[in-house]
VODO-127399 format. One line per field, with one value per residue: residue in one letter; x, y, z of N, C-alpha, C in turn; residue number from 1. Coordinates in nm, 4 decimals, always signed. Example, Ala and Ser with C-alpha at 12.3 -4.5 7.8 and 13.67 -1.06 7.14 Angstrom:
VODO-127399
code [A, S] $
n_u [+1.3190, +1.2850] $
n_v [-0.5690, -0.2250] $
n_w [+0.7800, +0.7080] $
ca_u [+1.2300, +1.3670] $
ca_v [-0.4500, -0.1060] $
ca_w [+0.7800, +0.7140] $
c_u [+1.3200, +1.2900] $
c_v [-0.3300, +0.0030] $
c_w [+0.7800, +0.7870] $
pos [1, 2] $
end
This chain:
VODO-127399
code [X, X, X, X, X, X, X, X, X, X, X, X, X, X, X, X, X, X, X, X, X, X, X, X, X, X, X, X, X, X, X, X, X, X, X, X, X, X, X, X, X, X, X, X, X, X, X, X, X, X, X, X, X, X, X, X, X, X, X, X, X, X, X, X, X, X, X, X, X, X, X, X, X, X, X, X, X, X, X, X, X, X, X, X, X, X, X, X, X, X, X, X, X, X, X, X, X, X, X, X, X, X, X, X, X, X, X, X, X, X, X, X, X, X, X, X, X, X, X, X, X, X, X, X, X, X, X, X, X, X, X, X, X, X, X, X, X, X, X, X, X, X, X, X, X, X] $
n_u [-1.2321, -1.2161, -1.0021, -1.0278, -1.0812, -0.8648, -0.6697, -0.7426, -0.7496, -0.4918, -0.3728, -0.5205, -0.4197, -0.1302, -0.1521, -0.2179, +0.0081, +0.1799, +0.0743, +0.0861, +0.4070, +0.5997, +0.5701, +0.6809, +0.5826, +0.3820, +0.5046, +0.4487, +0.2087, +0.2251, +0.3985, +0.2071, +0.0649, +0.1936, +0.2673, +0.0535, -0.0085, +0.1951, +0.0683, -0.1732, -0.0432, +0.0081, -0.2553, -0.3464, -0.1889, -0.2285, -0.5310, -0.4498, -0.3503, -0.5741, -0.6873, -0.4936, -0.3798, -0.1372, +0.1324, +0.1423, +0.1485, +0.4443, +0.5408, +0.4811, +0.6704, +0.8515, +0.9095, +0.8544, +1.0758, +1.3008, +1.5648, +1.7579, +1.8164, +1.5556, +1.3470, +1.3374, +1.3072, +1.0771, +0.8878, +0.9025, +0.7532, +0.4659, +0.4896, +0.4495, +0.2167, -0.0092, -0.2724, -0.2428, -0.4357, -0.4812, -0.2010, -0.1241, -0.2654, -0.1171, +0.0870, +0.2631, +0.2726, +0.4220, +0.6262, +0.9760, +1.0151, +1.0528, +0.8140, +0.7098, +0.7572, +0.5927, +0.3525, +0.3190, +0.2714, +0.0732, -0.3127, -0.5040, -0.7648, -1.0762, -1.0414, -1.0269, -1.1453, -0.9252, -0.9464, -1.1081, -0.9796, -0.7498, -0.8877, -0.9959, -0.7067, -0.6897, -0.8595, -0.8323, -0.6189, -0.6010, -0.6452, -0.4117, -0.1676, +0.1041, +0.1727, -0.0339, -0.0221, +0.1193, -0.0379, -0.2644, -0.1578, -0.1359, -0.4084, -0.5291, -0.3338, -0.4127, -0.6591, -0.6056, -0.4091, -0.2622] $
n_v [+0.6049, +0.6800, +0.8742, +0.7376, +0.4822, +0.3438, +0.3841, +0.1908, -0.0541, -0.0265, -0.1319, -0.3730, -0.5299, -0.5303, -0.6509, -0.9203, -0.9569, -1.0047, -1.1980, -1.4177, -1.3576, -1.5258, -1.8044, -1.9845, -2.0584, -1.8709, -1.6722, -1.5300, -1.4240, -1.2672, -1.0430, -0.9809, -0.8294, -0.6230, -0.4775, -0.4133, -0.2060, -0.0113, +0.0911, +0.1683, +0.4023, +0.6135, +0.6690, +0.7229, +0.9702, +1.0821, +1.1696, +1.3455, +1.5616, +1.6770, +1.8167, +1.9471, +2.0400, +2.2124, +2.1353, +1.8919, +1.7795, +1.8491, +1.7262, +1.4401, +1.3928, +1.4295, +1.2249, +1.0261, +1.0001, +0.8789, +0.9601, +1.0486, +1.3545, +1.4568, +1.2772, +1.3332, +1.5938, +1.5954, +1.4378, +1.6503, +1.8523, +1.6611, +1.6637, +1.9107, +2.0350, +1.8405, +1.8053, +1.6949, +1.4612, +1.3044, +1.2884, +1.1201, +0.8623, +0.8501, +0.8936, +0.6042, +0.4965, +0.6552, +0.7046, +0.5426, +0.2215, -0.1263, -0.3800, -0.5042, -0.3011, -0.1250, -0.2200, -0.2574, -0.0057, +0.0679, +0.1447, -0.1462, -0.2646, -0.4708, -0.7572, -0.8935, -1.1682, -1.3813, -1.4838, -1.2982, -1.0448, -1.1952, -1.1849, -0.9155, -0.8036, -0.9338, -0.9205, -0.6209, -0.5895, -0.7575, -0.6730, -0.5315, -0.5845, -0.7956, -0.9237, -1.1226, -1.3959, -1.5399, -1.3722, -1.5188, -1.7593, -1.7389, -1.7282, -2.0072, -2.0883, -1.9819, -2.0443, -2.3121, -2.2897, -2.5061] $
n_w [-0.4881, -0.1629, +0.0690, +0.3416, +0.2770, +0.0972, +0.2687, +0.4616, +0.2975, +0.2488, +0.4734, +0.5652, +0.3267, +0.4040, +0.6849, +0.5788, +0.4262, +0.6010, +0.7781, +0.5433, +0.5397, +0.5822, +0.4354, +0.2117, -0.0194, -0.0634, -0.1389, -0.4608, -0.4154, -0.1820, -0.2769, -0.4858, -0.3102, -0.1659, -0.4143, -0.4373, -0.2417, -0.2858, -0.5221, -0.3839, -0.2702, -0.4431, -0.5019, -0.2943, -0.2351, -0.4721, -0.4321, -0.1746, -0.3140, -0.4782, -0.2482, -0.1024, -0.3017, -0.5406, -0.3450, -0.2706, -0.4708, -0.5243, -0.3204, -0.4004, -0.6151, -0.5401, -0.3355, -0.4969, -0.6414, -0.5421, -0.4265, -0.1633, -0.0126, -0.1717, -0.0860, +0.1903, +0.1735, +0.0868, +0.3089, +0.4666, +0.3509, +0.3338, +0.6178, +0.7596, +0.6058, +0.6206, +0.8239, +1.1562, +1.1865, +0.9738, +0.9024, +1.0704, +0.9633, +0.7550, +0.7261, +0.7297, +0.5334, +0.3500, +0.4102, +0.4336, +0.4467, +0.6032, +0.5371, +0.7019, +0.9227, +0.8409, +0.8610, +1.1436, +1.1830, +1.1161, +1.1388, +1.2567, +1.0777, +1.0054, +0.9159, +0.5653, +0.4096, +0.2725, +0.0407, -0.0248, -0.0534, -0.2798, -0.5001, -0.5687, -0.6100, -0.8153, -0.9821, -1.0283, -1.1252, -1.4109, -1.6389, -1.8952, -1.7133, -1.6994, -1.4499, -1.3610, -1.3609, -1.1460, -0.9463, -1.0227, -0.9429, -0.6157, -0.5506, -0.5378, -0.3569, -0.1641, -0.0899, +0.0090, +0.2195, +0.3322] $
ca_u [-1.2222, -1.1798, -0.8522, -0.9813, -1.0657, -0.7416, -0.5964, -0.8348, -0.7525, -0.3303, -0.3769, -0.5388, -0.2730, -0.0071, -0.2038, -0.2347, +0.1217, +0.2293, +0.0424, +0.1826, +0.5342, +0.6974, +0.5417, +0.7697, +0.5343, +0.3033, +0.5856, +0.4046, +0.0669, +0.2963, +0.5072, +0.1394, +0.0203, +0.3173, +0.2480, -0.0673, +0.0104, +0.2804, -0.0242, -0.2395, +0.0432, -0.0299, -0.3816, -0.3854, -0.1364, -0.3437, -0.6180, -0.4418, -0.3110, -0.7085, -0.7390, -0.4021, -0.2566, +0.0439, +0.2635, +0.1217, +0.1847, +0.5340, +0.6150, +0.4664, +0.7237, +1.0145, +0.9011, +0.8896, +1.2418, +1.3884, +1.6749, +1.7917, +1.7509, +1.4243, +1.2545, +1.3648, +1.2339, +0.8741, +0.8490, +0.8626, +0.6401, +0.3458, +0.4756, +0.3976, +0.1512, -0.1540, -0.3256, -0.2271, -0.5043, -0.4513, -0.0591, -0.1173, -0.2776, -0.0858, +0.3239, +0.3631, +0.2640, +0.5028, +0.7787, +1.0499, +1.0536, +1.0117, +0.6777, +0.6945, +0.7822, +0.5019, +0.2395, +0.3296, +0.2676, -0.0848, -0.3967, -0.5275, -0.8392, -1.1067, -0.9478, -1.1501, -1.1186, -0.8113, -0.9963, -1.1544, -0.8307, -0.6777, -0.9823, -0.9196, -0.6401, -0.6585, -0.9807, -0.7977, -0.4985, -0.5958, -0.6088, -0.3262, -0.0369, +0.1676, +0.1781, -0.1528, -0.0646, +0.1808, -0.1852, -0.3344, -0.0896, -0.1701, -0.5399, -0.4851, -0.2106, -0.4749, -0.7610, -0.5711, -0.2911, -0.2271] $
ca_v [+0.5596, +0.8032, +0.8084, +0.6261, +0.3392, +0.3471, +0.3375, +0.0755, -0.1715, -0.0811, -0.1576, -0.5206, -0.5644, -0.5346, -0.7774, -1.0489, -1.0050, -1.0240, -1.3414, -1.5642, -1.3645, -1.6492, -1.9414, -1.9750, -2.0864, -1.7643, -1.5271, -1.4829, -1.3819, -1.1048, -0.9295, -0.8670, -0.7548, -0.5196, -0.4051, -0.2980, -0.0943, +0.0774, +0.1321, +0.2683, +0.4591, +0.6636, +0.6706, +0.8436, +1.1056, +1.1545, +1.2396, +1.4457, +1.6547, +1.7201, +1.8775, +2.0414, +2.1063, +2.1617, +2.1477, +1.7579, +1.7300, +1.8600, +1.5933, +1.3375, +1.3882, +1.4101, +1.0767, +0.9054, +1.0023, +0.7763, +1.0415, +1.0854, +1.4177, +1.5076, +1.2366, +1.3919, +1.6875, +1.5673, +1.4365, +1.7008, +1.8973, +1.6286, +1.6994, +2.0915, +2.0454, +1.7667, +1.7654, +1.5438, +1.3462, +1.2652, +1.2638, +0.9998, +0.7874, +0.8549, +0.8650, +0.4839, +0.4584, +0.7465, +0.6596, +0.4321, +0.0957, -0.2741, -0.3723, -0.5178, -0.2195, -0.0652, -0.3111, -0.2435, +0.1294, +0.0641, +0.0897, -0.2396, -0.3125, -0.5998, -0.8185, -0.9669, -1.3235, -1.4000, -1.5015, -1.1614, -0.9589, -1.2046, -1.1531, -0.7713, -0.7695, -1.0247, -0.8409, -0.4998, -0.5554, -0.8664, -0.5884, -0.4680, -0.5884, -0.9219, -1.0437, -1.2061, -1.5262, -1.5536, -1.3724, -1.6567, -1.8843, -1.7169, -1.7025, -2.0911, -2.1013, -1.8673, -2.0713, -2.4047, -2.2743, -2.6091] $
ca_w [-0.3510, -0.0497, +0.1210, +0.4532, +0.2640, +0.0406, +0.3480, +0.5320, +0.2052, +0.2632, +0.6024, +0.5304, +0.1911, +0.4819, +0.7671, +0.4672, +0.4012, +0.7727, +0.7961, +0.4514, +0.4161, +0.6464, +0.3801, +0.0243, -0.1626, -0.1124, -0.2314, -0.5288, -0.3393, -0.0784, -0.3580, -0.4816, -0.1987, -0.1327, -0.5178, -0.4431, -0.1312, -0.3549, -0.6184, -0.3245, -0.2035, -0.5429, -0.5047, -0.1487, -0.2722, -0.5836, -0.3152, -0.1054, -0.3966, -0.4775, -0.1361, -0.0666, -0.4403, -0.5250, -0.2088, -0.2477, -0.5938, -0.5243, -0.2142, -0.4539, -0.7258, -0.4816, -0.3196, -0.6294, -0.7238, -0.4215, -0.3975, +0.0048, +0.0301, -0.2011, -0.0568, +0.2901, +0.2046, +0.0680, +0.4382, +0.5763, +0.3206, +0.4458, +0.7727, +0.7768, +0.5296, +0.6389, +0.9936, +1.2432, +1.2240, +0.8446, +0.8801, +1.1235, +0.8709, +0.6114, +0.7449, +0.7553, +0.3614, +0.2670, +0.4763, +0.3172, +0.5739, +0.5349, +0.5032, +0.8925, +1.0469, +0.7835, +0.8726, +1.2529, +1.1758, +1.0469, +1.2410, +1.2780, +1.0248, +1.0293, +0.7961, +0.4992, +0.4176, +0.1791, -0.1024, -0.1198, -0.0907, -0.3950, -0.5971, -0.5267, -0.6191, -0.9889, -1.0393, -1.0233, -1.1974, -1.4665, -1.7463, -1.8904, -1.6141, -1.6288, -1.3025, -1.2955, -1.3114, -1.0282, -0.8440, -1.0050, -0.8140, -0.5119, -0.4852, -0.5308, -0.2285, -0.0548, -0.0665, +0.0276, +0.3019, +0.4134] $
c_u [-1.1855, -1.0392, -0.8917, -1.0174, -0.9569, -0.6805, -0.6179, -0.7429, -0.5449, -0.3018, -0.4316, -0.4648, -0.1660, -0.0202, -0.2258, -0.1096, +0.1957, +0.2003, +0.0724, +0.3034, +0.6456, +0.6900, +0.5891, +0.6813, +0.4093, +0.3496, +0.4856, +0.2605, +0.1046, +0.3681, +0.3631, +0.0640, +0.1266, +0.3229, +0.1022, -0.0654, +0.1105, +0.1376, -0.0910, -0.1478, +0.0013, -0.1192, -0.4043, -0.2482, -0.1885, -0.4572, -0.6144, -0.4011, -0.5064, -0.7116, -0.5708, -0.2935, -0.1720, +0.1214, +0.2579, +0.1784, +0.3844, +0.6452, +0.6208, +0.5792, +0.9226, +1.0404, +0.9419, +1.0780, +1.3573, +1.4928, +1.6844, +1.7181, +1.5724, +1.3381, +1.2250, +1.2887, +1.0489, +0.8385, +0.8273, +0.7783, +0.4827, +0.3817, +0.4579, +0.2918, -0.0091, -0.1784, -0.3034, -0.3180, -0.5218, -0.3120, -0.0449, -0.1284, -0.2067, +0.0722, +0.3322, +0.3552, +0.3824, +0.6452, +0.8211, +1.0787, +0.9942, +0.8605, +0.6090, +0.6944, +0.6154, +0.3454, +0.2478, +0.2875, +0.1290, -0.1689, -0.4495, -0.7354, -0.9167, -1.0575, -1.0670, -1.0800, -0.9436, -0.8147, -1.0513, -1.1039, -0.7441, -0.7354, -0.9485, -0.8219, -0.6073, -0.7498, -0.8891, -0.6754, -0.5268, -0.5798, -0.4937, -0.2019, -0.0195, +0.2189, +0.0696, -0.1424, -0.0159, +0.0525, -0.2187, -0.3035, -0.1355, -0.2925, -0.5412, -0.4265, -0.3559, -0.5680, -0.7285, -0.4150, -0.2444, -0.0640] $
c_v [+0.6781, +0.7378, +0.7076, +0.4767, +0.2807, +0.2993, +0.2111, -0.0614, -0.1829, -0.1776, -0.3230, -0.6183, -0.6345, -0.6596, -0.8643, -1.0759, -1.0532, -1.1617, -1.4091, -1.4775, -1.4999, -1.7896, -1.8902, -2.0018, -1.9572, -1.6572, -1.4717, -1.3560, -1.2410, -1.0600, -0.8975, -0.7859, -0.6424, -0.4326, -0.3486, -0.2272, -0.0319, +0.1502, +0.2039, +0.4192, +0.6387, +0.6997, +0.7985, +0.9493, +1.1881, +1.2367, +1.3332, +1.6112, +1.7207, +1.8052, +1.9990, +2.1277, +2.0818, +2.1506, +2.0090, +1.7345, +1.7199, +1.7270, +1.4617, +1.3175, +1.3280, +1.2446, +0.9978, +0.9049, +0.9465, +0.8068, +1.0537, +1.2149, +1.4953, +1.4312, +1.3362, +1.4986, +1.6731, +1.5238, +1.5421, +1.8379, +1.8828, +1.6874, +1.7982, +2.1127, +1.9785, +1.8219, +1.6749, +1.4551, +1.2377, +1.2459, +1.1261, +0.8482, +0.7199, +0.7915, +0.7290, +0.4516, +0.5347, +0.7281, +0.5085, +0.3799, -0.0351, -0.2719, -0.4133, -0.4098, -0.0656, -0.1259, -0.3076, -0.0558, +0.1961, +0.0369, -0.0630, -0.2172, -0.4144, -0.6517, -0.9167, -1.1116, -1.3016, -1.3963, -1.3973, -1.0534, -1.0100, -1.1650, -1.0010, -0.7573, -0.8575, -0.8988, -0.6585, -0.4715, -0.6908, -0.7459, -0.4954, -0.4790, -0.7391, -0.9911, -1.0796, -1.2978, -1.5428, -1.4928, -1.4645, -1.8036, -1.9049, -1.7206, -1.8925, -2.1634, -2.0627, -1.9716, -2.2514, -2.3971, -2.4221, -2.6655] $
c_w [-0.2612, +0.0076, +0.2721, +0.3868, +0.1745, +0.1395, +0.4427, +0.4355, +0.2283, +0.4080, +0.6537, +0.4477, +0.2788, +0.6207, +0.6688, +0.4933, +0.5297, +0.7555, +0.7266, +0.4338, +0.4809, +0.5296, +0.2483, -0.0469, -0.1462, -0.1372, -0.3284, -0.4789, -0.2151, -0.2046, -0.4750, -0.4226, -0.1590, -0.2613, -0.5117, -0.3590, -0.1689, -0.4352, -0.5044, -0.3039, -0.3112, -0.5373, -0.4132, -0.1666, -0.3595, -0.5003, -0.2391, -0.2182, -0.4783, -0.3370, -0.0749, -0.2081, -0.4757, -0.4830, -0.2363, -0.3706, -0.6298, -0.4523, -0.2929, -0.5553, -0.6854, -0.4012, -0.4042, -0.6921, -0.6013, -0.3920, -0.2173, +0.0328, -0.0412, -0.1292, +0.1532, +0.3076, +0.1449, +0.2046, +0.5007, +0.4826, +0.3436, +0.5720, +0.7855, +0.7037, +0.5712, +0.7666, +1.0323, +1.2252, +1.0760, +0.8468, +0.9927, +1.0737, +0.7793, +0.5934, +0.7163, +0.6373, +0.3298, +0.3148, +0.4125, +0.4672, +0.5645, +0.5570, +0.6443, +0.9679, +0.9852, +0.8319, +1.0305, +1.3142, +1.1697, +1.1486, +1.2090, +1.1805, +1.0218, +0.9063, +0.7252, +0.4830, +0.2943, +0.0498, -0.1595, -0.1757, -0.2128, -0.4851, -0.6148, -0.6252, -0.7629, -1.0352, -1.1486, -1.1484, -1.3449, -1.6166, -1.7667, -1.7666, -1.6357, -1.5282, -1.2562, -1.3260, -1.2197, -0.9433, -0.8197, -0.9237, -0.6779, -0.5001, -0.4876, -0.4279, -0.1447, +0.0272, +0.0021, +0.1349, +0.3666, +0.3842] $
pos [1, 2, 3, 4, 5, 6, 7, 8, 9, 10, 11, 12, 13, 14, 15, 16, 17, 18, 19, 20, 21, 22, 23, 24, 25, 26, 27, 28, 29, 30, 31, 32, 33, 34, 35, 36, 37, 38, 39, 40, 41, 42, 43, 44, 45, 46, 47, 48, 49, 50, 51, 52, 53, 54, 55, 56, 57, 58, 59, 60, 61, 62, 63, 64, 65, 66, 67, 68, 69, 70, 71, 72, 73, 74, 75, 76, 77, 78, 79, 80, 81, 82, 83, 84, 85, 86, 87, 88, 89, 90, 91, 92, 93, 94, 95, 96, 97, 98, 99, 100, 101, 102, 103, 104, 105, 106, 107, 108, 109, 110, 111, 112, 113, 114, 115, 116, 117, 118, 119, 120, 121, 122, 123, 124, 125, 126, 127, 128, 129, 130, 131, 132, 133, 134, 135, 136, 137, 138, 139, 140, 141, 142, 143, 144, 145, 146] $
end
């Protein structure tokens, strides 16, 4: 996948979740939607570390280690490191903030139907990961919001 559509698909993950995290019974269906915009999160660093190396590979390592100041300073390795017009993209994934103020951060995407984003997202993960049935709950919830 290229990173704008990595980012296109976090950017819809996060407008899904916006729209059912108010309804309890589609918990299951937002905490995997919020696990797959962690999994992208991965993806489009993997990507950038193809194009910028190891300065990326470095930010990526310090991110992941959810420490104050390493992650502190992997910010501001993207931040001296991408182009604005890619760090624009990119900051509201890498930055640590609820998923509202993340999903408020995000450009605005046409949004696919529901059923295609759960499918997506069983499809993607049904091998090898145990949380596809709680998906399976949700594409269920999805397709019957009433």
């Amino acid at each position: 996948m290229h990173l704008r559509q990595e980012l296109t698909a976090v950017a819809r993950a996060l407008a899904l979740w916006q729209q059912w995290q108010a309804e309890p019974s589609a918990a299951p269906f937002c905490a995997a939607l919020l696990a797959d915009v962690a999994d992208a999160k991965t993806r489009v660093l993997d990507l950038l570390t193809l194009r910028y190396g190891e300065t990326i590979r470095t930010a990526r390592r310090s991110l992941a280690s959810g420490e104050g100041d390493k992650v502190a300073y992997a910010l501001e390795i993207l931040d001296t490191t991408l182009p604005q017009a890619i760090k624009a993209t990119v900051w509201p994934l890498v930055q640590t903030m609820p998923p509202a103020e993340r999903w408020a951060a995000c450009p605005a995407p046409p949004l696919p139907s529901p059923l295609a984003q759960v499918a997506r997202i069983i499809g993607r993960t049904a091998v090898g990961h145990k949380r596809v049935e709680p998906r399976l709950c949700a594409l269920s919830h999805s397709t019957n919001p009433a």
